[in-house]
C-alpha positions as CSV (number, residue, x, y, z in Angstrom):
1,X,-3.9,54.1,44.3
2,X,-7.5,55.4,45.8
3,X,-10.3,53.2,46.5
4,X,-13.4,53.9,46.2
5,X,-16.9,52.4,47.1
6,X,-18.6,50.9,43.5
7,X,-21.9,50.2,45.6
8,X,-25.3,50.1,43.0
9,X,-26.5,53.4,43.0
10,X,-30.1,53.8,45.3
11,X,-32.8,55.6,43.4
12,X,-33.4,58.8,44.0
13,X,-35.6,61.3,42.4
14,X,-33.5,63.6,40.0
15,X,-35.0,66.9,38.6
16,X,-32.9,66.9,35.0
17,X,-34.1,70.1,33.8
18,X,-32.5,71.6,37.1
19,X,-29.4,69.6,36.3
20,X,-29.4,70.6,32.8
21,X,-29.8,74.6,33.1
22,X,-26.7,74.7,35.7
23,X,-24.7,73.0,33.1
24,X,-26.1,75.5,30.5
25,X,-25.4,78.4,32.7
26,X,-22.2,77.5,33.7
27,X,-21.4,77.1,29.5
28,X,-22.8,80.5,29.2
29,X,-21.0,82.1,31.8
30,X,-17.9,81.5,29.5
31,X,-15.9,79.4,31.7
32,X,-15.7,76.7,29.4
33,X,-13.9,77.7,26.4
34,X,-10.7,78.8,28.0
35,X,-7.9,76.9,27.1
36,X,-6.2,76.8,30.6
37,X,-9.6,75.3,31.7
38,X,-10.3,72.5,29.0
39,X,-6.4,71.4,29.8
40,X,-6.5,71.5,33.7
41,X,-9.9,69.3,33.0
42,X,-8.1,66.8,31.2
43,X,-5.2,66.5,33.1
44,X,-7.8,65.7,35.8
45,X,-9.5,63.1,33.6
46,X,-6.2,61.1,33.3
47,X,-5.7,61.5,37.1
48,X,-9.5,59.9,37.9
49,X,-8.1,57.0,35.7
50,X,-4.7,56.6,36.4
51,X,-5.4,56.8,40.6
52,X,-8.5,54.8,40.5
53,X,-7.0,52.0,38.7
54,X,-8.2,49.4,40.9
55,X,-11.7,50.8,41.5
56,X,-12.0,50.7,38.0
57,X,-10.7,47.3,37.8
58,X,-13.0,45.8,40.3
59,X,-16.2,47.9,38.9
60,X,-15.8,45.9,35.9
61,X,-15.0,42.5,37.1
62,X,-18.1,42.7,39.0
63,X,-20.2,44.2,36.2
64,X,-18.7,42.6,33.3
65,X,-16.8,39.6,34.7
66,X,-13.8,41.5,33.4
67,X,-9.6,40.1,34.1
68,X,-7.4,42.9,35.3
69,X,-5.2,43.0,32.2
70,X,-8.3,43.7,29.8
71,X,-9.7,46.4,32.3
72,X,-6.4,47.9,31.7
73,X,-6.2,47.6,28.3
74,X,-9.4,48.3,26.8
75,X,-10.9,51.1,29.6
76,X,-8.0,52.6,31.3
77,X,-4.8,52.9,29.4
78,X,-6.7,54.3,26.0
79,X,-8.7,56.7,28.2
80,X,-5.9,57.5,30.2
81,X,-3.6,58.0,26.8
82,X,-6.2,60.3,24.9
83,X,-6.5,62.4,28.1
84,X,-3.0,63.2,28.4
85,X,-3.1,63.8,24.2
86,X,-5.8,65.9,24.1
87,X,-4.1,68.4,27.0
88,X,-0.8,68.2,25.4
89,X,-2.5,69.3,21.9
90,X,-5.4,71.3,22.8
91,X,-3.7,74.6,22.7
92,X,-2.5,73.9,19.1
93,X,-6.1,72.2,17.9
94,X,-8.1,76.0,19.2
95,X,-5.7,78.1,16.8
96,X,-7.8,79.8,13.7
97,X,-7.0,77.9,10.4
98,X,-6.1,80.8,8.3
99,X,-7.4,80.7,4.9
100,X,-5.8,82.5,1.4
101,X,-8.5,83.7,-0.5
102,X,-9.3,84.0,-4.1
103,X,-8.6,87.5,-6.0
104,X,-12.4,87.9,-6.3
105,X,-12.9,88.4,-2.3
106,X,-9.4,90.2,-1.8
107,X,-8.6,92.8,0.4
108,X,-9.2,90.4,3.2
109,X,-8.7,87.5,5.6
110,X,-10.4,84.3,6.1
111,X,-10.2,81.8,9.0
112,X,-12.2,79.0,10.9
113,X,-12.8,79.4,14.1
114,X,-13.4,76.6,16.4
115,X,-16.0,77.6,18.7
116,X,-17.7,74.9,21.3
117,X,-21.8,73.7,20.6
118,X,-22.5,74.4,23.9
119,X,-23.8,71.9,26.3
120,X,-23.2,68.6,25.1
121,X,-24.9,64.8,26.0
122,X,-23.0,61.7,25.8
123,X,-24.5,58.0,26.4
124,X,-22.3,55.4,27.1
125,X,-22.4,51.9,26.6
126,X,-22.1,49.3,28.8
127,X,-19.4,46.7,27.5
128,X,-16.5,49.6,27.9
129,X,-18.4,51.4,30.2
130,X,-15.3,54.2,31.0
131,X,-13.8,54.2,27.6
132,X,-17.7,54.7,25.8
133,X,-18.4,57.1,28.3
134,X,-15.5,59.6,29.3
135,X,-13.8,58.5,26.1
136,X,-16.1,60.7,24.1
137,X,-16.7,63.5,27.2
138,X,-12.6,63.9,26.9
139,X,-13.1,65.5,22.6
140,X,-16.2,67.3,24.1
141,X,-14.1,69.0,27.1
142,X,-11.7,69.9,24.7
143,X,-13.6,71.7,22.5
144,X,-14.9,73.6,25.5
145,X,-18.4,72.2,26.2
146,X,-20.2,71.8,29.3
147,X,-21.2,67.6,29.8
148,X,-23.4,66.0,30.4
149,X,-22.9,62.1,31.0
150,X,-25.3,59.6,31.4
151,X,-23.4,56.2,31.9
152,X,-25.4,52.5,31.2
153,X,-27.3,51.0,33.6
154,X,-26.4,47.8,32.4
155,X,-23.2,48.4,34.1
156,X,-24.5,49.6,37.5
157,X,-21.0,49.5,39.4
158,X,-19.4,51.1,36.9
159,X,-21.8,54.1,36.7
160,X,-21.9,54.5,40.3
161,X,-17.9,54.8,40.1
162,X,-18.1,57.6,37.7
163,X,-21.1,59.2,39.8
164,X,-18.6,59.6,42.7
165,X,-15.3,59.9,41.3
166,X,-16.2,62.7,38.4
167,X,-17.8,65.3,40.8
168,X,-14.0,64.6,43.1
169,X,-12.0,65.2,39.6
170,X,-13.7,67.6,37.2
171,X,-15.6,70.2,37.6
172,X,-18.8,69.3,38.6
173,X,-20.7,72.9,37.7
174,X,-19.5,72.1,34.0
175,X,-19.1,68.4,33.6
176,X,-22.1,66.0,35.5
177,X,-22.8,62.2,35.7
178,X,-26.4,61.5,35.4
179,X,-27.3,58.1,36.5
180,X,-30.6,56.3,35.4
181,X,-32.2,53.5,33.0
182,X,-33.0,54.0,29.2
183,X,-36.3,56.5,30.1
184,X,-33.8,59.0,31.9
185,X,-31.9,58.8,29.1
186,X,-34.9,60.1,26.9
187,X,-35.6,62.6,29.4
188,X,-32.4,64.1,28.9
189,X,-32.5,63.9,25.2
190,X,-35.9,66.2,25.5
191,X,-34.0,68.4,27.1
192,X,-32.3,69.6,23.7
193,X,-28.4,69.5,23.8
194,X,-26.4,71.1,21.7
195,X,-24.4,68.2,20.5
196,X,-25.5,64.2,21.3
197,X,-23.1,61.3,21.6
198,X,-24.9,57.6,22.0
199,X,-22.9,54.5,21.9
200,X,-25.1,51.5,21.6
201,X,-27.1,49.4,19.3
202,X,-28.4,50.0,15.9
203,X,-32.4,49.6,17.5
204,X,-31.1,52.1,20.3
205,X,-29.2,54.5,18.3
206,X,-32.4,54.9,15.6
207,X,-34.8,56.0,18.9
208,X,-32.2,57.9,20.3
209,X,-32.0,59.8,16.5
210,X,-35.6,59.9,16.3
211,X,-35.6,62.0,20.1
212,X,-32.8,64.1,18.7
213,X,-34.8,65.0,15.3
214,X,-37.2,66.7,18.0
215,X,-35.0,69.6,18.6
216,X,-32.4,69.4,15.7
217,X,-29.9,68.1,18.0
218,X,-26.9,67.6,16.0
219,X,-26.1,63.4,16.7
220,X,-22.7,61.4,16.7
221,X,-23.8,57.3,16.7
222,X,-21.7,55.1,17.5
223,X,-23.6,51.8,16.6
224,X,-21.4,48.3,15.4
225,X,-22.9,45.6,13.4
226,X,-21.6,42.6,11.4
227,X,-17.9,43.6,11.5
228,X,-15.9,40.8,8.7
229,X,-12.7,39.4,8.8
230,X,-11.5,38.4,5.8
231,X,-8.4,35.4,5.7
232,X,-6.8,35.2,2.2
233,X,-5.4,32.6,1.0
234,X,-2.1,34.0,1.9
235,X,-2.6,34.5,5.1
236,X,-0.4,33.7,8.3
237,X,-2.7,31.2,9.5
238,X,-0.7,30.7,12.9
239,X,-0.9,34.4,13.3
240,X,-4.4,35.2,11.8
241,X,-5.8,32.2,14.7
242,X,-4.3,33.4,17.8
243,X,-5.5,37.2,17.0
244,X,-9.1,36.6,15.9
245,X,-9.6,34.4,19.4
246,X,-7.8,36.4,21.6
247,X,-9.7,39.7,20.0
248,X,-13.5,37.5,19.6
249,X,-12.8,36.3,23.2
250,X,-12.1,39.7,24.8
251,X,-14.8,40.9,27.0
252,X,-16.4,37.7,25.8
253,X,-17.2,39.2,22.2
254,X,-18.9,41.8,23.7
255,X,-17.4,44.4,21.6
256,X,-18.8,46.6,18.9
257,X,-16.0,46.0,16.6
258,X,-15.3,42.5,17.7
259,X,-14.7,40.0,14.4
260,X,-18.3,38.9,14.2
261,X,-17.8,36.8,11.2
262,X,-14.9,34.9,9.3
263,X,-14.7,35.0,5.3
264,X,-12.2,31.6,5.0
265,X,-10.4,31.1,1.5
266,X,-11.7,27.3,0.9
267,X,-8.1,26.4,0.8
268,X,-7.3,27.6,4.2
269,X,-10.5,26.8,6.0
270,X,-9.5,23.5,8.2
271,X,-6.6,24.8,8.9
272,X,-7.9,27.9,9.7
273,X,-10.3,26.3,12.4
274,X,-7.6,24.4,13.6
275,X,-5.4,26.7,14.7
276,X,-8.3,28.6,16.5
277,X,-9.0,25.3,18.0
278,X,-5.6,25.5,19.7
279,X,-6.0,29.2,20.3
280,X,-8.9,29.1,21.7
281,X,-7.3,26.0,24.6
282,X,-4.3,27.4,25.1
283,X,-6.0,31.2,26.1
284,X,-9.1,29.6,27.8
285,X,-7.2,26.3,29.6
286,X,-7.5,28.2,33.0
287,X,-11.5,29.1,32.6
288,X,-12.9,26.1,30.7
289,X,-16.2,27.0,32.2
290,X,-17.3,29.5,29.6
291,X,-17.3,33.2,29.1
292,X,-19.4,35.2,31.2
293,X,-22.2,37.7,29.6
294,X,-24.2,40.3,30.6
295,X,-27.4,39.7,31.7
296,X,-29.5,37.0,31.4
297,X,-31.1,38.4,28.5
298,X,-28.5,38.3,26.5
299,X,-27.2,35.0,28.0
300,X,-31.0,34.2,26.3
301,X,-30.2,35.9,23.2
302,X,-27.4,33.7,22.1
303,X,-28.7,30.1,23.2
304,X,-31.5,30.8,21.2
305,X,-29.6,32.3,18.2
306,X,-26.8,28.7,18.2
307,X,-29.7,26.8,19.1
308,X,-31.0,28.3,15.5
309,X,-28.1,27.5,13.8
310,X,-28.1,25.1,10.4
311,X,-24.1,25.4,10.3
312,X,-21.4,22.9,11.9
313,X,-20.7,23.5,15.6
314,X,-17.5,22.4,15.6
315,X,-15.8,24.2,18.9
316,X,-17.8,25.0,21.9
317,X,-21.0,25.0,21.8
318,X,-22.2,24.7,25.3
319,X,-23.6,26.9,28.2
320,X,-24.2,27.2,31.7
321,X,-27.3,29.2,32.6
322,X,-27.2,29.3,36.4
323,X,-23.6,30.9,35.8
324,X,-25.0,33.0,32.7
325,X,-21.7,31.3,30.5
326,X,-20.5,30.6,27.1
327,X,-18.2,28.4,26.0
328,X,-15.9,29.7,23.0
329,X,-17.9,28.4,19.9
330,X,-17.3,28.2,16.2
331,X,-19.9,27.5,13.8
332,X,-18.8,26.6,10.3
333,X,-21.3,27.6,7.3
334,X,-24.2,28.8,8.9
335,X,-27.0,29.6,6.8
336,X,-26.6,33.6,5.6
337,X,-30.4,33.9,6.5
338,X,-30.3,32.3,10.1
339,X,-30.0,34.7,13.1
340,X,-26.4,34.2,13.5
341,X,-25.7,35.9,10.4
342,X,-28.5,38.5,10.3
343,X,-27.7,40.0,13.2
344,X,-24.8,41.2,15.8
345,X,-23.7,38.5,17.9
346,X,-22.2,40.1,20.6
347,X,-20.7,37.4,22.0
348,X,-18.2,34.2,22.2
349,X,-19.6,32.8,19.2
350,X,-17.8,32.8,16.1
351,X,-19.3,31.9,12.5
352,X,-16.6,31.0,9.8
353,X,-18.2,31.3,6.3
354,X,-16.5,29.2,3.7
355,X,-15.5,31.9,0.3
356,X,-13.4,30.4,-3.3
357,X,-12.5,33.5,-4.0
358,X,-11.9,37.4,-2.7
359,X,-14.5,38.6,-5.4
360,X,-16.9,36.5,-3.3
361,X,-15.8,37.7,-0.3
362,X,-15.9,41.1,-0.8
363,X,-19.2,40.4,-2.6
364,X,-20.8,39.0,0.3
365,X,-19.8,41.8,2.8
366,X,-21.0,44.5,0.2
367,X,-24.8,42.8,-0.3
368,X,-25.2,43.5,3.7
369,X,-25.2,46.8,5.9
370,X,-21.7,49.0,5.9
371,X,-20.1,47.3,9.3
372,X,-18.5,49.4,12.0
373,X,-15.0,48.0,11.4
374,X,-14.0,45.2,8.4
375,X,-10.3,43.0,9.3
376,X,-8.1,41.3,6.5
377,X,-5.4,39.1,7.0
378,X,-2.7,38.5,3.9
379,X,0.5,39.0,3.2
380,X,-0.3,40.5,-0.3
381,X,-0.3,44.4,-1.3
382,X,-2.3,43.7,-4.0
383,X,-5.3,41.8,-1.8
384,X,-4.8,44.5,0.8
385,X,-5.0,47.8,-1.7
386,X,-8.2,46.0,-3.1
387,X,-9.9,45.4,-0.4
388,X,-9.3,48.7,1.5
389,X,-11.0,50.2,-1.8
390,X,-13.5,48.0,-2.7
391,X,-15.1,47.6,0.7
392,X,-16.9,50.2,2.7
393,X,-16.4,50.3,6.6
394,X,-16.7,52.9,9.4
395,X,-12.4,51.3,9.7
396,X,-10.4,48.9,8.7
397,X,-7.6,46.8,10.4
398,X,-4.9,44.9,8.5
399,X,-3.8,41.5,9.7
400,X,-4.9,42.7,13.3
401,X,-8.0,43.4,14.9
402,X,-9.6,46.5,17.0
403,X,-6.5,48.3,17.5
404,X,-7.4,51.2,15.4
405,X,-9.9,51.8,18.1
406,X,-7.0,52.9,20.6
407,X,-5.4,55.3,19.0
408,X,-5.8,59.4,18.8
409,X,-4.0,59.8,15.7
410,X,-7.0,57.9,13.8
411,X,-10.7,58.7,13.7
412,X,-13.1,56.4,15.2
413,X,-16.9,56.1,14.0
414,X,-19.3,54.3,11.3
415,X,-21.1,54.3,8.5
416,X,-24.4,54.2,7.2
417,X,-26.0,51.8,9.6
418,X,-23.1,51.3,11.6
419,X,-22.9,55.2,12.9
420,X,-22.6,58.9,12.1
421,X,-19.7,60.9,12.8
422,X,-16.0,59.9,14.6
423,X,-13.9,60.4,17.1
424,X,-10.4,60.5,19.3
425,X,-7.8,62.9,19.3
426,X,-7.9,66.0,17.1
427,X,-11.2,64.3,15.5
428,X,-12.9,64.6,18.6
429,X,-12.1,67.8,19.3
430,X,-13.2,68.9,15.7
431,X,-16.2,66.4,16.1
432,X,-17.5,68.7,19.2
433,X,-16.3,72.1,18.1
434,X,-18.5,73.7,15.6
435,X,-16.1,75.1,13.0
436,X,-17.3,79.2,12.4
437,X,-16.4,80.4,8.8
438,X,-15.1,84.2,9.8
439,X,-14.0,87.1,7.1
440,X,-13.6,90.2,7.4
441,X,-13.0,93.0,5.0
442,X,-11.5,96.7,5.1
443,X,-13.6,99.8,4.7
444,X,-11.2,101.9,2.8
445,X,-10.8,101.7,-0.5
446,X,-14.2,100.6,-0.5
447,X,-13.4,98.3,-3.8
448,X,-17.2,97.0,-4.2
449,X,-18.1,100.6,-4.8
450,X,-17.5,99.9,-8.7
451,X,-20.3,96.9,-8.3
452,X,-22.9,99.0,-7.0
453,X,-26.5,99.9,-8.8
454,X,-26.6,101.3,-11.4
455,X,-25.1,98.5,-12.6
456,X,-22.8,99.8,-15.5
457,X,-21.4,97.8,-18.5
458,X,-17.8,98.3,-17.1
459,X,-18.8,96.7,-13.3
460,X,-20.4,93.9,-15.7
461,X,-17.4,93.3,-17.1
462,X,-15.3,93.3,-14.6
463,X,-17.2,91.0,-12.1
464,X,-17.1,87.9,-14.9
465,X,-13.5,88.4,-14.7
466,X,-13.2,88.0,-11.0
467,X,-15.7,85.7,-10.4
């Protein structure tokens, strides 16, 4: 596997309109929306992964604190995966949809056409740096735009990794990595894309739709918020324990779609906490010295927020602020108008809100903003059907958590406050392919002729019964 330097990037002065009108020009020379092109692209995008494995792995370790197997997991095997899906299908997604049309409009043919928006933006996010950034870029190559990709700079070794290795893989007239803090990225947005993809916060995402609104740049958001679990009464406790740590301790709950909050049936609630209890020792026994976060603002963020906190601290609870750690913490019953429950956590912090019923757990997730994804755990159809239709999310997992993020065969995105628009797979192609309604109609017999002024009682007539 290749090695490559992950140094910090040095400042350096970047002329972005420059960048931008080679990326446009490139678009408009037409290179871009040939097929063969968009698939030797992606084949290339799952090479970058697949040989850098190890850069990529140590990039995040030193940016995120990340193990190895999550690396893997959660930024190179789905990004690898949708790559190598998106060239295998891509042929098949660019054929015209053919469409019969009613006896009013015959003789004639109707199609969609899938035709790319052009040059497109996409701002990743830091926690999955590679699968926030080239995840999205990979349905925007495949729909033939030219990219633009501005990577966090929370995640400095990660950017500069994608700096170096893109130009090496892709085509770097068509596809660029733009490196730079949050004002580069509003520089870019005045540049007027095409198409905008931002993965971030709800605070973020709002600016970065208010920058958009400028020059009607059509936006996907990508945002999170509160995202529920729900454990019924019914539920495989065991089971339902070891998934919600495992999934709240990944990245050190640093994840959009992470469980942010438990919904406990009152009959299942100790035991419930118990068994995360053990989870929670058995998956952390080798790092009892907290999880690691971000940045020291963040680290901030959530002292202040537990600190706050009028519920029980029953696991956890401690932190370390020369490390910038967290211990694995569970709060039970914290007040619904303290911070904890107001806002994203986005981290190792776990509030378990005691319910008697499911009609007051699927009341309390409706009173608050649509979440990016809502998790139930039961063994019942009858509590599953319900709560899939009675509660609104941008996705929905059933006794599991976040793995309808890696696959290409769903759609991926929010609602409301948690995002516009979705992607992965086919959905991203169709997300960054404007789809171009096309008829067209014979000359001869020129059948409207009988419609034409003077409008006669027969033409009258004969229009009400077509139309």
């Amino acid at each position: 596997m290749t090695t490559v330097s992950v140094a910090p990037p040095t400042p350096a002065v970047v002329d972005l309109p420059a960048i931008v009108a080679g990326v446009r020009k490139t678009f408009a020379s037409g290179r871009t929306r040939s097929v063969e092109w968009r698939r030797a692209q992606l084949r290339s995008m799952e090479r970058l992964i697949v040989e850098n494995e190890t850069a990529i792995a140590e990039a995040l370790a030193q940016d995120l604190g990340r193990q190895p197997f999550e690396a893997w997991l959660a930024d190179i095997a789905s990004v690898a995966a949708e790559a190598k899906d998106a060239a295998k299908n891509v042929g098949k997604w660019t054929k015209r949809k053919h469409r019969l049309l009613e006896v009013a409009q015959l003789p004639g043919r109707a199609w969609i056409e899938y035709e790319p928006f052009g040059t497109v933006l996409v701002i990743g996010a830091w926690n999955f740096p590679f699968a926030l950034t080239l995840g999205p870029a990979i349905g925007a190559i495949a729909a033939g735009n030219a990219v633009v990709m501005k990577p966090s700079e929370v995640s400095p070794a990660s950017s500069a990794l994608m700096a170096e290795l893109v130009p090496k893989y892709l085509d770097r007239d068509a596809i660029v990595v733009v490196e730079g803090d949050g004002s580069v990225s509003q520089d870019l947005i005045a540049q007027g894309f095409d198409k905008l993809c931002f993965t971030g916060g709800t605070e973020i995402g709002r600016k970065v739709y208010e920058a958009a609104a400028a020059h009607l740049t059509p936006v996907i958001l990508e945002l999170g918020g509160k995202s529920p679990v729900i454990v019924a009464a019914d539920a495989d406790i065991e089971v339902a324990a070891k998934r919600i740590a495992w999934t709240k301790l990944m990245n050190s709950g640093q994840i959009c779609i992470a469980p942010d909050y438990v919904l406990a049936d009152a009959s299942i609630r100790d035991e419930l906490v118990e068994a995360i209890k053990a989870a929670i020792d058995k998956f952390e026994a080798e790092s009892s010295s907290g999880k690691p976060i971000v940045n020291q603002r963040h680290f901030d963020r959530l002292v202040a927020t537990l600190a706050a906190t009028k519920g029980e601290v029953v696991i956890g609870g401690g932190s370390d602020a020369g490390a910038i750690k967290i211990q694995p913490t569970v709060v039970v019953d914290p007040d619904p108008d303290e911070p904890l429950m107001q806002h994203e956590i986005f981290g190792p912090i776990l509030p378990i809100v005691t319910v008697h019923s499911l009609d007051e757990a699927i009341e309390f997730i409706n009173s608050r903003p649509k979440p990016l994804a809502a998790y139930l755990f039961t063994k019942s159809k009858r509590v599953r059907e319900r709560v899939i239709k009675e509660v609104t999310a941008g996705g929905m997992v059933v006794n599991h958590l976040l793995f309808h993020f890696s696959t290409a065969k769903l759609p991926f995105g929010g609602v409301g406050p948690s995002g516009i628009g979705a992607y992965h797979g086919r959905f991203g192609f169709e997300e960054f392919s404007h789809r171009k309604s096309v008829m067209t109609k014979p000359t001869r017999p020129d059948v409207t002729s009988m419609m034409y002024p003077p409008y006669s009682e027969r033409a009258k007539k004969l229009a009400r019964k077509l139309f």
